[in-house]
C-alpha positions as CSV (number, residue, x, y, z in Angstrom):
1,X,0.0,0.0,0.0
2,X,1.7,3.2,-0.8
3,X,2.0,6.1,1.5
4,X,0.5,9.6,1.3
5,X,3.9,11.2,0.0
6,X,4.1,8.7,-3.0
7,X,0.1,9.5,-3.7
8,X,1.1,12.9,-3.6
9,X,4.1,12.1,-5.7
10,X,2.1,10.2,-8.3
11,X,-0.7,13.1,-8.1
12,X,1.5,15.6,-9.6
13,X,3.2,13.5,-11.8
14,X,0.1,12.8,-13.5
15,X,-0.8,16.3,-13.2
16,X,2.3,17.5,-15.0
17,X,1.7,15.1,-17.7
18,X,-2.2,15.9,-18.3
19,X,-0.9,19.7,-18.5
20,X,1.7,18.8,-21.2
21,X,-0.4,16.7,-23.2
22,X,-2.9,19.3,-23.4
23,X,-0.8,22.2,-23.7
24,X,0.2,23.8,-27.5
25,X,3.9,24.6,-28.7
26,X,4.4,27.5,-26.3
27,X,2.7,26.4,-23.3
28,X,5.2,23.3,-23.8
29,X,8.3,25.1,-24.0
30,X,7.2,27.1,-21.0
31,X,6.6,24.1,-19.2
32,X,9.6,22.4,-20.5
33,X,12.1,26.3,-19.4
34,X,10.1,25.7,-15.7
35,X,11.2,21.6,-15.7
36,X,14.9,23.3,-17.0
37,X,14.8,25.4,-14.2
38,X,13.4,23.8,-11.1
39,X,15.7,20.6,-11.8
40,X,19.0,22.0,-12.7
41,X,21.8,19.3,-11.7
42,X,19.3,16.5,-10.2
43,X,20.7,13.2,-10.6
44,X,18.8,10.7,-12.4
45,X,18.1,9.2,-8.5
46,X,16.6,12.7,-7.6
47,X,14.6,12.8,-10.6
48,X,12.7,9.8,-10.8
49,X,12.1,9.9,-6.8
50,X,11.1,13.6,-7.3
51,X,8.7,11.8,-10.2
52,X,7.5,8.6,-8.3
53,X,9.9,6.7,-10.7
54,X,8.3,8.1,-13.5
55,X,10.3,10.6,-15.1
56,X,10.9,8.1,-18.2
57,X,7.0,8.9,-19.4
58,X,7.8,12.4,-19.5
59,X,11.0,11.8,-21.5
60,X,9.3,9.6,-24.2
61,X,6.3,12.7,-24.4
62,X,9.6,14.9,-24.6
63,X,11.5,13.4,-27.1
64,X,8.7,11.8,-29.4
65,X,7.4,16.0,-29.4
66,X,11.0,16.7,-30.2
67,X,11.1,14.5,-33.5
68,X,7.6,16.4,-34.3
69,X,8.4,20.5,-33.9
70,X,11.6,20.7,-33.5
71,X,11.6,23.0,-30.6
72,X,14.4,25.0,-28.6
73,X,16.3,21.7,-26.4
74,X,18.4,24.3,-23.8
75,X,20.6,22.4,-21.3
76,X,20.0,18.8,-20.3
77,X,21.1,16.6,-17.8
78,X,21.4,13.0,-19.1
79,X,22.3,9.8,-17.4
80,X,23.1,7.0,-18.8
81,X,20.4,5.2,-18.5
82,X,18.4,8.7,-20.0
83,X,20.8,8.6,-22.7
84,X,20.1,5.3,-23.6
85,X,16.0,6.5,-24.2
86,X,17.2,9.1,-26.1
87,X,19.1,7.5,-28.0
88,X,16.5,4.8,-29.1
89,X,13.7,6.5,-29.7
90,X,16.2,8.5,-32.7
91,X,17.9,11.1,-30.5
92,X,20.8,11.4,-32.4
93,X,18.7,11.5,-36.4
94,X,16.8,14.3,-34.4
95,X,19.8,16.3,-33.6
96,X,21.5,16.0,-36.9
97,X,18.5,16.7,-38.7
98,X,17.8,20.1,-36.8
99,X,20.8,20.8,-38.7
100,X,19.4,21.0,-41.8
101,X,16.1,23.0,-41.1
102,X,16.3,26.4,-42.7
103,X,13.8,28.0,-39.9
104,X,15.1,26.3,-37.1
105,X,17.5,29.1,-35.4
106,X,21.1,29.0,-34.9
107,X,21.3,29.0,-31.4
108,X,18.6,26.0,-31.4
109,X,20.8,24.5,-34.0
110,X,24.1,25.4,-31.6
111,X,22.1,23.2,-28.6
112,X,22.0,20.5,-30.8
113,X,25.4,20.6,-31.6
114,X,26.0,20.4,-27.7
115,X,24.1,17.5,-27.0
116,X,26.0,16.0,-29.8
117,X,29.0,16.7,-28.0
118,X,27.0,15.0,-24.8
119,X,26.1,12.0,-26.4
120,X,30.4,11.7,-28.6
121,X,32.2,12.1,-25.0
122,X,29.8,9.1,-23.5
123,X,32.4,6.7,-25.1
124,X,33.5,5.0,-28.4
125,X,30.0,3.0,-29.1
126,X,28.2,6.6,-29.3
127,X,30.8,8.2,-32.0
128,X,30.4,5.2,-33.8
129,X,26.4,6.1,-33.8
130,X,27.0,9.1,-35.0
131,X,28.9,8.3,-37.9
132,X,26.6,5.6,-38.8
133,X,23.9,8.0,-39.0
134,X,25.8,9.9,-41.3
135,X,26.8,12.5,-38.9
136,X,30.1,13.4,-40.1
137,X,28.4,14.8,-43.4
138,X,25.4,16.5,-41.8
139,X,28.0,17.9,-38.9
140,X,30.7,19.0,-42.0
141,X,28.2,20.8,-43.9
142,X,26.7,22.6,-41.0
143,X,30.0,23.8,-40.1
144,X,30.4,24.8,-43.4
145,X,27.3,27.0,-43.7
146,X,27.0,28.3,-40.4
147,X,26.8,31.8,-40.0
148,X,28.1,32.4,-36.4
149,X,31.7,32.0,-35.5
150,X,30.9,30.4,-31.6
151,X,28.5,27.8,-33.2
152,X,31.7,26.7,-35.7
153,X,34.3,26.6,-32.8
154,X,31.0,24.0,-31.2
155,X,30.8,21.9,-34.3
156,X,35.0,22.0,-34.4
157,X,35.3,20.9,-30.5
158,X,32.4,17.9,-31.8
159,X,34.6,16.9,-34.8
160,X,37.7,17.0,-32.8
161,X,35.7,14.2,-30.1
162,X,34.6,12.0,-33.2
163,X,38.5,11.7,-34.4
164,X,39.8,10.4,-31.4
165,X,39.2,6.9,-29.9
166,X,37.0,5.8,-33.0
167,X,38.9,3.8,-34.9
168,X,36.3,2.6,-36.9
169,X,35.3,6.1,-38.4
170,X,38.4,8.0,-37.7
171,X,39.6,7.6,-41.7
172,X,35.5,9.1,-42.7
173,X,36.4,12.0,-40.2
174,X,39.3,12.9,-41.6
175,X,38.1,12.7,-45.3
176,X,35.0,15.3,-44.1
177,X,37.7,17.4,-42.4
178,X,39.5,17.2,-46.0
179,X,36.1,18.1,-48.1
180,X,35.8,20.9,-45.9
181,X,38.5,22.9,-47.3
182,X,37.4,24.1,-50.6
183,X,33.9,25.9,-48.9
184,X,33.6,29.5,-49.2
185,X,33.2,29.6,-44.9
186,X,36.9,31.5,-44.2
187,X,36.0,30.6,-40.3
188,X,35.1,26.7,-41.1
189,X,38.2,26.4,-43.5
190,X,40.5,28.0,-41.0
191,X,39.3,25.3,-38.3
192,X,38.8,22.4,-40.7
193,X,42.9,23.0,-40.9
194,X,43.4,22.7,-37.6
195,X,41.7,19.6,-37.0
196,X,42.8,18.1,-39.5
197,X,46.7,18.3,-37.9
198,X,45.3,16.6,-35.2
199,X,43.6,14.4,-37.5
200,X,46.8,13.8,-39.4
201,X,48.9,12.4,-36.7
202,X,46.6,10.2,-35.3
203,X,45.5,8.5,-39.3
204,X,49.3,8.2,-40.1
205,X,48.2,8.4,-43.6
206,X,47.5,10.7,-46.2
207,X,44.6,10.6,-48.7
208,X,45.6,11.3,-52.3
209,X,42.7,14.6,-52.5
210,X,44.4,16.1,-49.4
211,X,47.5,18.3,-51.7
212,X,45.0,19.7,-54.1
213,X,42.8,20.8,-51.5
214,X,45.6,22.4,-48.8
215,X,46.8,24.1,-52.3
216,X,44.1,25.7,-53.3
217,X,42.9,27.4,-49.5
218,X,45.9,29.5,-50.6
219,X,44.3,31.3,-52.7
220,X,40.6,31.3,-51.0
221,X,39.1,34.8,-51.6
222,X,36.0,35.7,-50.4
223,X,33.3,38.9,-50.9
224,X,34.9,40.7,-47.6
225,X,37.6,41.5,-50.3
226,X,35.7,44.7,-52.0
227,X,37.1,47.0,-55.0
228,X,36.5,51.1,-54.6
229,X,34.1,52.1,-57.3
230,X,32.5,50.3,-60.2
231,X,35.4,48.6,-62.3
232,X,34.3,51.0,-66.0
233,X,34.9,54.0,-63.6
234,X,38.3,53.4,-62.7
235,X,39.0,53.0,-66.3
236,X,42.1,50.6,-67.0
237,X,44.6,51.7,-64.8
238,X,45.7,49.2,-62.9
239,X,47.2,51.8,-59.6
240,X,43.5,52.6,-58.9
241,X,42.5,49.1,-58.0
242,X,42.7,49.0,-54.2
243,X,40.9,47.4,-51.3
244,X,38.0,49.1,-49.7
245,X,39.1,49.5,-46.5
246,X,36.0,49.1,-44.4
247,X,35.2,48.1,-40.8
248,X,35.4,44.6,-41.8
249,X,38.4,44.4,-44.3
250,X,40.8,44.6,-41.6
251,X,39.1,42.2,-39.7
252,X,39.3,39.7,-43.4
253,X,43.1,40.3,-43.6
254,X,43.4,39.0,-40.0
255,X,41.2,35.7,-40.8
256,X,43.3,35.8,-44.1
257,X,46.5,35.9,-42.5
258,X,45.3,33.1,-40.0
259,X,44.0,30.7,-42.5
260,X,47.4,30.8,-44.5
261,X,49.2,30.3,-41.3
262,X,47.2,27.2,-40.4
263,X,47.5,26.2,-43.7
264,X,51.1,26.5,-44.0
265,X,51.8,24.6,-40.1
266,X,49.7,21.8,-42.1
267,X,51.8,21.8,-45.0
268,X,54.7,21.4,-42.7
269,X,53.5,18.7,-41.3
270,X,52.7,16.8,-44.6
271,X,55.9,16.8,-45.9
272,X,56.8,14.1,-43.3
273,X,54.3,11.6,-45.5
274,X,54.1,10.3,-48.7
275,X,53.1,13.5,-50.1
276,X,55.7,15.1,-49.9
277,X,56.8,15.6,-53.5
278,X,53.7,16.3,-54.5
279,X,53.3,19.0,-52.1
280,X,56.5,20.4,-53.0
281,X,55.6,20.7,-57.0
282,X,52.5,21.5,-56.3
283,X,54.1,24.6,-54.3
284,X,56.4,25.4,-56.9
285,X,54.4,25.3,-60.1
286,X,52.1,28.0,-58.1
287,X,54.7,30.5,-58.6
288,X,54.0,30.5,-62.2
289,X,50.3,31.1,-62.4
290,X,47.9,29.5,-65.1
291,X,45.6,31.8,-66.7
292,X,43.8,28.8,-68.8
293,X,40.8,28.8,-66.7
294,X,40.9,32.5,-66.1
295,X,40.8,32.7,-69.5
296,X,37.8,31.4,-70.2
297,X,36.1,33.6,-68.1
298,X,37.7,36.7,-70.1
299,X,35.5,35.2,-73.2
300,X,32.5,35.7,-70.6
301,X,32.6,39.4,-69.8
302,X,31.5,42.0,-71.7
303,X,33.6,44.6,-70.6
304,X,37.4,44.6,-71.7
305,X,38.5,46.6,-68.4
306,X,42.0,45.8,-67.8
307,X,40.4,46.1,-63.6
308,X,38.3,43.0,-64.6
309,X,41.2,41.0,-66.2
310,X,43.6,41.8,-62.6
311,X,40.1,40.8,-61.0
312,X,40.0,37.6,-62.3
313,X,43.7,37.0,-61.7
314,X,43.4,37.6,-58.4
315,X,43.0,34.6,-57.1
316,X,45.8,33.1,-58.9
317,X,48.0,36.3,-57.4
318,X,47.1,35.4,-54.0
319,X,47.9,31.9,-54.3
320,X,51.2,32.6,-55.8
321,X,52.2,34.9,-52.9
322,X,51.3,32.1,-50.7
323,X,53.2,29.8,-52.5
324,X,56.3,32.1,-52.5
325,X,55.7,32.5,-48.4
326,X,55.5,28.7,-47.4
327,X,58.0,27.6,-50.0
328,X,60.4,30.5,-47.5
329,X,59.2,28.9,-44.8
330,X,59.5,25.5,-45.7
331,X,63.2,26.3,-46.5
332,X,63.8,27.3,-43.4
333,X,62.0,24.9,-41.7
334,X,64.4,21.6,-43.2
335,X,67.3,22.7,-45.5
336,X,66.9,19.3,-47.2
337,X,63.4,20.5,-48.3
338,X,64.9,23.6,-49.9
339,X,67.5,21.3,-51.9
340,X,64.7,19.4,-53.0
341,X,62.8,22.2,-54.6
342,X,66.0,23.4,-56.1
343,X,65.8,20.4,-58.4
344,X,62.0,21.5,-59.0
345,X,63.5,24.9,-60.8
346,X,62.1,26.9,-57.6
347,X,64.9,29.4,-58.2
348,X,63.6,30.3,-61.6
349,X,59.9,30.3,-60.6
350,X,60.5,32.4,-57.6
351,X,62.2,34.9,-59.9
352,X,59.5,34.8,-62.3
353,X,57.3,35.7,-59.4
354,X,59.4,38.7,-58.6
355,X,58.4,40.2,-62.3
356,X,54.4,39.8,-61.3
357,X,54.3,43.6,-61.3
358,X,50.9,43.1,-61.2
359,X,50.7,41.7,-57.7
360,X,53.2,43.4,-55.1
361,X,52.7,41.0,-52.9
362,X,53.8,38.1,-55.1
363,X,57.0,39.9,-55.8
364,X,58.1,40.9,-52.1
365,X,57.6,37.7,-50.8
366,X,59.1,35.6,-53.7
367,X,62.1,38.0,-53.3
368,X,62.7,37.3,-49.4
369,X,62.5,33.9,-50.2
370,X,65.0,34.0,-52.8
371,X,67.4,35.8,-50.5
372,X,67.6,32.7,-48.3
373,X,67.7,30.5,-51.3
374,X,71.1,32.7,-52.5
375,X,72.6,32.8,-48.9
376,X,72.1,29.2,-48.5
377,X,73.5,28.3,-51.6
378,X,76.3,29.3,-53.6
379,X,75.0,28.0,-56.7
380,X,72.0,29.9,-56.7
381,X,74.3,33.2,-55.8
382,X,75.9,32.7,-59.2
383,X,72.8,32.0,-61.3
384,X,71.0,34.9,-60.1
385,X,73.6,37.1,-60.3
386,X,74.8,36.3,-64.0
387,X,70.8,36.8,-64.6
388,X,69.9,39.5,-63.0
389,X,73.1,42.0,-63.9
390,X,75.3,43.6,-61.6
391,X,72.6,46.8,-61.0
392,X,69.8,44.7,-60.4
393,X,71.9,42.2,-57.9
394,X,72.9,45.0,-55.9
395,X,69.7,46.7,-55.6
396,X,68.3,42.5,-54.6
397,X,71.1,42.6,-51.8
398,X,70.6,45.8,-50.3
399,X,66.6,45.5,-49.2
400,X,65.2,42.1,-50.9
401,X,62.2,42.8,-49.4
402,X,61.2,46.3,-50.9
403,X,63.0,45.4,-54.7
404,X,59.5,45.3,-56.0
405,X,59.5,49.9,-55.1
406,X,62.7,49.7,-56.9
407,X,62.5,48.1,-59.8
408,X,61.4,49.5,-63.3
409,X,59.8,47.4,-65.9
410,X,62.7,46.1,-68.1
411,X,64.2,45.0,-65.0
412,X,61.1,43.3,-63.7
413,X,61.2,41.8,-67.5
414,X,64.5,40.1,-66.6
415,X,63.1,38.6,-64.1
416,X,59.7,37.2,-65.4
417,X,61.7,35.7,-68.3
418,X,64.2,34.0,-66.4
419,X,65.6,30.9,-67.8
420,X,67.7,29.9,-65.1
421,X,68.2,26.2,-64.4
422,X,70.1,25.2,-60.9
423,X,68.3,21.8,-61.1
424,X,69.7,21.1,-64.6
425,X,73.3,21.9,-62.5
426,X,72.7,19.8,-59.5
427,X,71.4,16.7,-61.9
428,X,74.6,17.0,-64.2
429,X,76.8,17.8,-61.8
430,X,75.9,15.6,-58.9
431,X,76.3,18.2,-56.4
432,X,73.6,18.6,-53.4
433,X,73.6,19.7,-50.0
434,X,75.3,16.9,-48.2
435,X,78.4,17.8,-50.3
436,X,79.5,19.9,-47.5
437,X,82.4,21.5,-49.1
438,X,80.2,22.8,-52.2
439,X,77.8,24.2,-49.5
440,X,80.1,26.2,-47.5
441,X,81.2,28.0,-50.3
442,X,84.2,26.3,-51.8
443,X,83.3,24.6,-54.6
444,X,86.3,21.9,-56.2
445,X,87.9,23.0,-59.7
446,X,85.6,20.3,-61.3
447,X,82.4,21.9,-59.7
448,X,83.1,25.0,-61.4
449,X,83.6,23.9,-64.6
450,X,80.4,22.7,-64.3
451,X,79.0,25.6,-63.3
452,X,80.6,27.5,-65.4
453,X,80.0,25.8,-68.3
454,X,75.9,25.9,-67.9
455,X,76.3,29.4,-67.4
456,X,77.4,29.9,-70.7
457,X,75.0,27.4,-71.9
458,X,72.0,29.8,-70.6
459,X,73.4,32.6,-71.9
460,X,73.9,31.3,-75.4
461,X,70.0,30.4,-75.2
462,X,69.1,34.0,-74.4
463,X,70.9,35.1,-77.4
């Protein structure tokens, strides 16, 4: 026979469950703010003897009204055993799908993400759920569209839970991370990098797509980017093309200059795999742009502004002076990587970069990269002094960064037509790094011949 505190009990159990199944939408989510409210931080014990063991029924009412509206889930406590209900009655199709909803809100759709989170850190058997529900899509291309930077950093703290300790789905986590890069979200690419390092160390494998896709973040541009003026007013010149430099262009650069960063501490990291020398061309043949698919968009606009042309170049510019930056870096980084790209002709595409008067960028930082390049090795010092002339070499050594302010536009010629060929040296010659005496400066009688004797080789080829 039960006592008069569990009739009570049961009393307004039942109570609370007539008033929710007769109450609409926003009586509900009232009630449900007031449950929210009145049990913060009860353990599952507390609740179900606060309920006369029945807080289950009002869990199934919850959920199962869940999976029909939709409606704002704030915090939850959830027990295992709680979970578990959740969980079968769809929990976790329920929370991905709120992803999707155009009118659902982004702070509901941030809640959901939470619980995500909830359900990922309960242990390995729950990531696994999620992936098999196709979570790591629906979560990837939420990330990718979301509008608010905190939601993203949510969805990037969820991704980061599902690639450790699964296994199972770790390899589909990574390959989302890797489809993430190309989106137009500057926040979601910049945070898709860094998961992916973390990624990356714990696959110990690459996947073929990831070069192409690191490659082209470098040259991500994105509408914060804004010209001055209509392109016919400026008229052709090329020194009236500027950025508009409004509230939030500053605010661009500094996500700009984040992504390449992250971008570049990936591409460090790579080049310990098996994608390394595909990295490394890929790197290189940057520096010389290709305007064929440009092009074709040329054929598409009506106007023949010499603005639009530099427009659609742009990209390609951007992409280039990132090239020139990491391939610095790079260098730096492992001086075994730097005599690798010399056989990959990176002295002559970093010099052909430094004649892109079109993009100032391009041509400081191909030039500060091609200072280290000349005091690293001797061979290089040679070729690029023979090319460039004694005036221009000077003017190089003096401030390589600010040559591009110096130069005037036979000289930057020189350098955009280039034909100089270290690699065809180092193959011929069989001279490379570990030759210790070549590097320090002092090369044998036999290594200048060599030298020498390609030197004149170029020249007769200019002539």
């Amino acid at each position: 026979m039960t006592s008069i505190k569990e009739q009570a009990a049961i009393s307004r159990l039942l109570s609370f469950l007539q008033d929710w199944d007769n109450a609409g939408k926003v009586a509900r989510s009232n009630i449900l703010n007031n449950f929210i409210e009145a049990n913060q931080g009860k353990t599952a014990p507390e609740l179900e003897q606060e309920f006369s063991q029945g807080a289950s029924l009002f869990l199934v009412r919850l959920t199962t009204w869940l999976r029909l509206t939709y409606p704002l889930l704030n915090r939850k406590t959830i027990s295992n055993r709680y979970l578990i209900e959740f969980l079968e009655v769809g929990g976790v199709l329920t929370l991905l799908e709120i992803l999707a909803l155009n009118k659902i809100t982004e702070e509901d759709k941030k809640e959901s993400i939470k619980l995500l989170q909830v359900i990922a850190n309960s242990g390995r058997k729950y990531k696994e759920l999620i992936c098999e529900s196709y979570g790591v899509r629906s979560i990837a291309e939420f990330l990718a569209k979301s509008k608010s930077e905190e939601t993203q950093e949510e969805v990037q703290v969820l991704l980061d839970s599902l690639i450790h300790g699964n296994p199972k789905y770790q390899n589909q986590v990574y390959k989302g991370l890797i489809a993430l890069l190309p989106c137009a979200s500057p926040k979601a690419q910049q945070l898709a990098l860094q998961t992916l390092r973390t990624a990356q160390s714990i696959i110990g494998t690459t996947h073929p797509s990831i070069v192409d896709c690191v490659l082209k973040v470098l040259c991500t541009m994105h509408l914060e980017v804004q010209y001055e003026g209509s392109p016919t007013a400026h008229g052709p010149r090329l020194q009236h093309l500027s950025l508009n430099w409004s509230r939030g262009t500053v605010g661009f650069l500094c996500r700009l200059a984040e992504r390449l960063s992250q971008a570049i501490e990936l591409i460090k990291d790579l080049v310990n795999y098996d994608v390394r020398p595909a990295l490394l061309t890929g790197l290189v043949a940057l520096l010389i742009p290709s305007f064929k698919e440009t092009s074709k968009l040329h054929s598409e606009i009506v106007s023949d502004s010499s603005v639009l042309e530099l427009t659609a170049h742009l990209p390609l510019f951007l992409q280039q002076a990132a090239a020139a930056k990491a391939i610095g870096i790079l260098a730096r980084y492992n001086t075994t990587l730097a005599e690798e790209m010399l056989h990959l002709r990176v002295v002559h595409s970093l010099m052909a970069a430094m004649g892109n008067t079109d993009h100032s960028n391009s041509q400081r930082q191909a030039s500060v990269t091609l200072e280290y390049f000349v005091e690293l090795f001797p061979v290089v010092e040679e070729h690029v002094r023979k090319t460039m002339g004694e005036e221009l070499y000077k003017l190089f050594l003096s401030n390589a960064e600010n040559l591009y302010m110096k130069i005037d536009s036979i000289q930057a010629d020189i350098l955009a037509a280039n034909k100089v060929n270290v690699a065809r040296v180092l193959h011929l010659s069989g001279l490379s790094y570990s030759d210790m005496s070549f590097y320090a400066g002092h090369p044998n009688e036999d290594q200048v011949a060599y030298i020498t004797h390609f030197q004149k080789e170029d020249v007769e080829e200019k002539e």
